[in-house]
C-alpha positions as CSV (number, residue, x, y, z in Angstrom):
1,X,14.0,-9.1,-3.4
2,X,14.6,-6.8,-0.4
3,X,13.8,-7.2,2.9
4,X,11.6,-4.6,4.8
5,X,11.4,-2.0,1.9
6,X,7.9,-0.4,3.5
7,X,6.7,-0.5,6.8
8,X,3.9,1.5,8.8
9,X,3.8,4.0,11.9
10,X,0.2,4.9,12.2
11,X,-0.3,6.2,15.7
12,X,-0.3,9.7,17.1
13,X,2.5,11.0,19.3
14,X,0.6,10.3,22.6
15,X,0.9,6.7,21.7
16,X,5.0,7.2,21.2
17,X,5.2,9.2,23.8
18,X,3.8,6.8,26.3
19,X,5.2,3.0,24.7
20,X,8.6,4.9,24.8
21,X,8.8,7.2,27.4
22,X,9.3,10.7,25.5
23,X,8.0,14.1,26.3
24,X,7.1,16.8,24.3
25,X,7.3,15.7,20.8
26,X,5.7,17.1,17.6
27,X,2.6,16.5,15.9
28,X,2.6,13.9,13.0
29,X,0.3,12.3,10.9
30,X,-0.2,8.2,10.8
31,X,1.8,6.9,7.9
32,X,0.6,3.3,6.2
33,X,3.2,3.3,3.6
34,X,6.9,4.7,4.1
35,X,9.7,4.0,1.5
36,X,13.2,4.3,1.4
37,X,14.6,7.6,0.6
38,X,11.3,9.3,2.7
39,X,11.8,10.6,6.0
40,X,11.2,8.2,9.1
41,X,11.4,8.6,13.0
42,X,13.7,7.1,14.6
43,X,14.3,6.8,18.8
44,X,18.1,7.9,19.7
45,X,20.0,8.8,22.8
46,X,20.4,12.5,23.8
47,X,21.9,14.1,27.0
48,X,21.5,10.9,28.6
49,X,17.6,10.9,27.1
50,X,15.8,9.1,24.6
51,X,14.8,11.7,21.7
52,X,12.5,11.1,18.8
53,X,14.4,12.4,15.7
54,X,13.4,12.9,11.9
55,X,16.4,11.3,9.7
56,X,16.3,9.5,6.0
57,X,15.5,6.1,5.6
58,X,18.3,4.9,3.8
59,X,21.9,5.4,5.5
60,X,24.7,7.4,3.9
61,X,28.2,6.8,6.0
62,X,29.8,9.6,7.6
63,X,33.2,9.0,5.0
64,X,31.5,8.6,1.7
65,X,32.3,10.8,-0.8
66,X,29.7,10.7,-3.3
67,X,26.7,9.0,-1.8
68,X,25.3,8.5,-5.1
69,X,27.8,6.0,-5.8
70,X,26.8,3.7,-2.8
71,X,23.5,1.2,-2.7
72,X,20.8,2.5,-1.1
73,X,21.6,0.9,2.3
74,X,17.7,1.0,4.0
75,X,18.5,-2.5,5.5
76,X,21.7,-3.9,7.1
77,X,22.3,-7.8,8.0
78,X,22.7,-8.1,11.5
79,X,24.7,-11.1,11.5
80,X,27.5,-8.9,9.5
81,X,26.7,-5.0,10.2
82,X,29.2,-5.0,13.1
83,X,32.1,-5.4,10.7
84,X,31.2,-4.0,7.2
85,X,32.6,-0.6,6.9
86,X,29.1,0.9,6.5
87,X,27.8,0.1,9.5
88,X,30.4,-1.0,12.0
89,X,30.8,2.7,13.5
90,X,27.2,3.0,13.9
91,X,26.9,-0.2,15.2
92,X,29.4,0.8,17.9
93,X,28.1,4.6,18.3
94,X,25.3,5.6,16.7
95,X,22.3,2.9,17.2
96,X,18.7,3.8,17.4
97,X,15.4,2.3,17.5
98,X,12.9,2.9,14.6
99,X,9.4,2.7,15.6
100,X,6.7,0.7,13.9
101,X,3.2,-1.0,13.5
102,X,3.8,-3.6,10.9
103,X,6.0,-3.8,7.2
104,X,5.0,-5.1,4.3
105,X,6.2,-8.0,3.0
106,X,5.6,-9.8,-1.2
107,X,5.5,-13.2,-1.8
108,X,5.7,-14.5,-5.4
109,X,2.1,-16.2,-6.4
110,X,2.7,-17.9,-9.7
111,X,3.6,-14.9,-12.0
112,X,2.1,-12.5,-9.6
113,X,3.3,-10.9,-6.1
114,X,1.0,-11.1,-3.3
115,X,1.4,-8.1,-0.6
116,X,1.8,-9.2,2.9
117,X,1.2,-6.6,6.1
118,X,3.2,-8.2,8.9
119,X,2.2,-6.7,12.5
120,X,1.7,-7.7,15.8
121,X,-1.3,-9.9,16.6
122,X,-1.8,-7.6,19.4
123,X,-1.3,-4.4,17.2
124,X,1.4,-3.4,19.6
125,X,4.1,-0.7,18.9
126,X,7.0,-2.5,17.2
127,X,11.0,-1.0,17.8
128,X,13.3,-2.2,15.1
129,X,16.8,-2.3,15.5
130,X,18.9,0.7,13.7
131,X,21.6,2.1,13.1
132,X,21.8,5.9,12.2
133,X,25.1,8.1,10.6
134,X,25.6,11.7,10.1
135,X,26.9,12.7,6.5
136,X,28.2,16.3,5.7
137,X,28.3,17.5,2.1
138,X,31.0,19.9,0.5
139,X,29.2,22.9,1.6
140,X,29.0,21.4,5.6
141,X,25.0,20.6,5.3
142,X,24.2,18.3,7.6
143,X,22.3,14.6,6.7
144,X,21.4,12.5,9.4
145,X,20.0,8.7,7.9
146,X,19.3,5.2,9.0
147,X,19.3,1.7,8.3
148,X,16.7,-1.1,10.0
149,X,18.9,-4.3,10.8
150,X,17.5,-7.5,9.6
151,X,17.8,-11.4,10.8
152,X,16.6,-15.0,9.9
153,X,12.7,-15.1,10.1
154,X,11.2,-17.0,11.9
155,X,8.4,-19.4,11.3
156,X,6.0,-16.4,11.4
157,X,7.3,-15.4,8.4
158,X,9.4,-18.1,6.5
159,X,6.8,-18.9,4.1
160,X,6.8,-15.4,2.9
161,X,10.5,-14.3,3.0
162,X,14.0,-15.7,4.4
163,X,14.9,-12.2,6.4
164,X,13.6,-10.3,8.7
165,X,13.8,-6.9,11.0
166,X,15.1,-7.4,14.4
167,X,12.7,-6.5,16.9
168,X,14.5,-4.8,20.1
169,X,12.0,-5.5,22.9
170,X,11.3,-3.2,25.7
171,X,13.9,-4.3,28.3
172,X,16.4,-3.7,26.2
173,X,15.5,-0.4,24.7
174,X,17.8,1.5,27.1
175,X,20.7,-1.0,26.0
176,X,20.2,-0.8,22.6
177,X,20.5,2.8,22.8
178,X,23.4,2.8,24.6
179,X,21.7,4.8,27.6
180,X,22.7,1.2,29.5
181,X,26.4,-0.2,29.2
182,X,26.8,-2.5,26.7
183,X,29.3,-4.8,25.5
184,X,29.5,-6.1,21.9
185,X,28.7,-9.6,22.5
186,X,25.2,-8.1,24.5
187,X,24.4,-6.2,21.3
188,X,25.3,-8.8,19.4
189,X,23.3,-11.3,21.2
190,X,20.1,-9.1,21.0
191,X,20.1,-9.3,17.2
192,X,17.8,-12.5,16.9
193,X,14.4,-13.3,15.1
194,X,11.2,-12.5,17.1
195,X,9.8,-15.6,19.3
196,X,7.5,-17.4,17.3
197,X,4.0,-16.0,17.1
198,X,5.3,-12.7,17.7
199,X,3.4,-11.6,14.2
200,X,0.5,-12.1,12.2
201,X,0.8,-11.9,8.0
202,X,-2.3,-10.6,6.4
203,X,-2.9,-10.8,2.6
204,X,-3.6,-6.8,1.6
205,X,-4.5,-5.4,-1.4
206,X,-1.4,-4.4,-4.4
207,X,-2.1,-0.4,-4.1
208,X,0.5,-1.1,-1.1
209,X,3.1,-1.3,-4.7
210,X,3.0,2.2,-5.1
211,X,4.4,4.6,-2.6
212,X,2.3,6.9,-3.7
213,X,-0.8,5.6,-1.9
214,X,-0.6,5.9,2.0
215,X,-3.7,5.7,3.6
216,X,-5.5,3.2,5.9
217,X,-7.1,1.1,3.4
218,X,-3.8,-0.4,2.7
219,X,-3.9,-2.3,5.7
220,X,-7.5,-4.0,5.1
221,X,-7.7,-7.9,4.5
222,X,-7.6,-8.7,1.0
223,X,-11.6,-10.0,1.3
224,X,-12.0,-6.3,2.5
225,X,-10.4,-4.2,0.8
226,X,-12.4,-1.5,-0.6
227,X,-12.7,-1.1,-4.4
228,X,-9.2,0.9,-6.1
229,X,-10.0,4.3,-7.0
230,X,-10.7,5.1,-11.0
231,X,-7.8,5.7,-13.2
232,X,-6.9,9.2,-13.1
233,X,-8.0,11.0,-17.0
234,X,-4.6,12.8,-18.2
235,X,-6.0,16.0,-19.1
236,X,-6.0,17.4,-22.8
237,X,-2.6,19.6,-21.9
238,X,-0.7,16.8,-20.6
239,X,-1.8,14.4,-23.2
240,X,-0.5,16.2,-25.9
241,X,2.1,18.0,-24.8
242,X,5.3,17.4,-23.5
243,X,5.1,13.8,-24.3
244,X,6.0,13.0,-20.6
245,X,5.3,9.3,-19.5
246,X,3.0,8.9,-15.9
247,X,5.3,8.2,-13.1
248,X,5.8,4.3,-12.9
249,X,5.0,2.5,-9.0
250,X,7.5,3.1,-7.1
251,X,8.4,-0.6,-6.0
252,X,12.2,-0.5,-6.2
253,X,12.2,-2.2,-2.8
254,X,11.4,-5.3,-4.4
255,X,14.9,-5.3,-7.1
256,X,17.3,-4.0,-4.7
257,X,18.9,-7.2,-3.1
């Protein structure tokens, strides 16, 4: 089972702007439901700035050769990213903070998995540790993607799952981003679970499988969860026709580790 295969940004670019100190960024819409492979924002250092950036969620290293080859590599370990070959230039060069207001997180239920959102009691803007690479293809285009680094949970969330995303906290965003000098063993040392009570886990409803449905009703408590939409009717064409089967959920996040 992976570990922090969707997570949620849904706050408007005023509320970026001011938890991380940005000016002049673009319009975006709240997202409840982001999957690997989709774009994400992440928070990286620029002319001696902090810049909010579009990249893919799912990092390709600068060397490879044929990225289709590699995993798709949406989460890193901390406790070994500073060595693997994947990660250890971004984790000296290239780190980045990826902004957040919960994940999602599944815990097995008998032959069932229950959906878990996991956010801040507080509802507070979350940073995530990152690391981000920039890939060129045969024909020079240009692909910048990221990873979200993960740790041990921590009681908050041990019952649920073993791992983690490490949160980066405010006094340490400029470090992080290498804005502040940093030595490894300061990195290093800022790759720990969040303090105890840090986050709340509430039960949601199983639409959050599918990556297909991102809107706010996702993150409603299970006892209120409005009622799932009727199945869509195929229409005459597409039932007979080319014999093409509907789109499976896309919950990949949950077979990839």
């Amino acid at each position: 089972m992976a570990m922090c295969g969707r997570y949620a940004l849904a706050v408007t670019p005023e509320d970026l702007e001011q938890e991380f100190s940005l000016i002049r960024i673009e319009w975006f819409p709240p997202r409840y439901n982001i999957a690997p492979t989709q774009p994400i924002h992440v928070i990286r250092a620029e002319k001696g700035a902090r810049a909010l950036g579009l990249v893919r969620w799912g990092l390709v290293p600068s060397w490879a050769k044929n990225p289709a080859d590699l995993p798709l590599f949406f989460n890193a370990r901390s406790e070994t990213a500073p060595e693997k070959p994947a990660f250890r230039g971004p984790f000296r060069h290239r780190r980045c903070l990826v902004p957040a207001t919960g994940f999602y997180e599944w815990k097995r239920e008998g032959g069932r998995k229950q959906p878990f959102l996991v956010r801040s009691p507080e509802r507070r803007i979350i940073a995530f540790a990152g690391l981000w690479d920039e890939y060129a293809d045969a024909n020079g285009n240009l692909l910048d993607s990221a990873t979200i680094l993960t740790t041990a949970a921590n009681e908050d969330l041990s019952s649920i799952h073993d791992r983690m995303p490490v949160v980066i906290e405010p006094a340490d965003y400029d470090r992080w981003l290498g804005l502040v000098p940093a030595g490894k063993e300061e990195l290093v040392a800022a790759l720990v679970p969040a303090r105890p009570g840090f986050f709340e886990t509430v039960a949601v409803d199983t639409r959050v499988n599918s990556a297909r449905d991102d809107d706010a009703g996702l993150q409603a408590p299970l006892a209120e969860s409005p009622p799932q939409a009727p199945p869509k009717t195929r229409t005459p064409r597409a039932a007979a026709g080319a014999g093409e089967p509907a789109a499976p959920d896309d919950d990949r996040q949950m077979k990839l580790f």
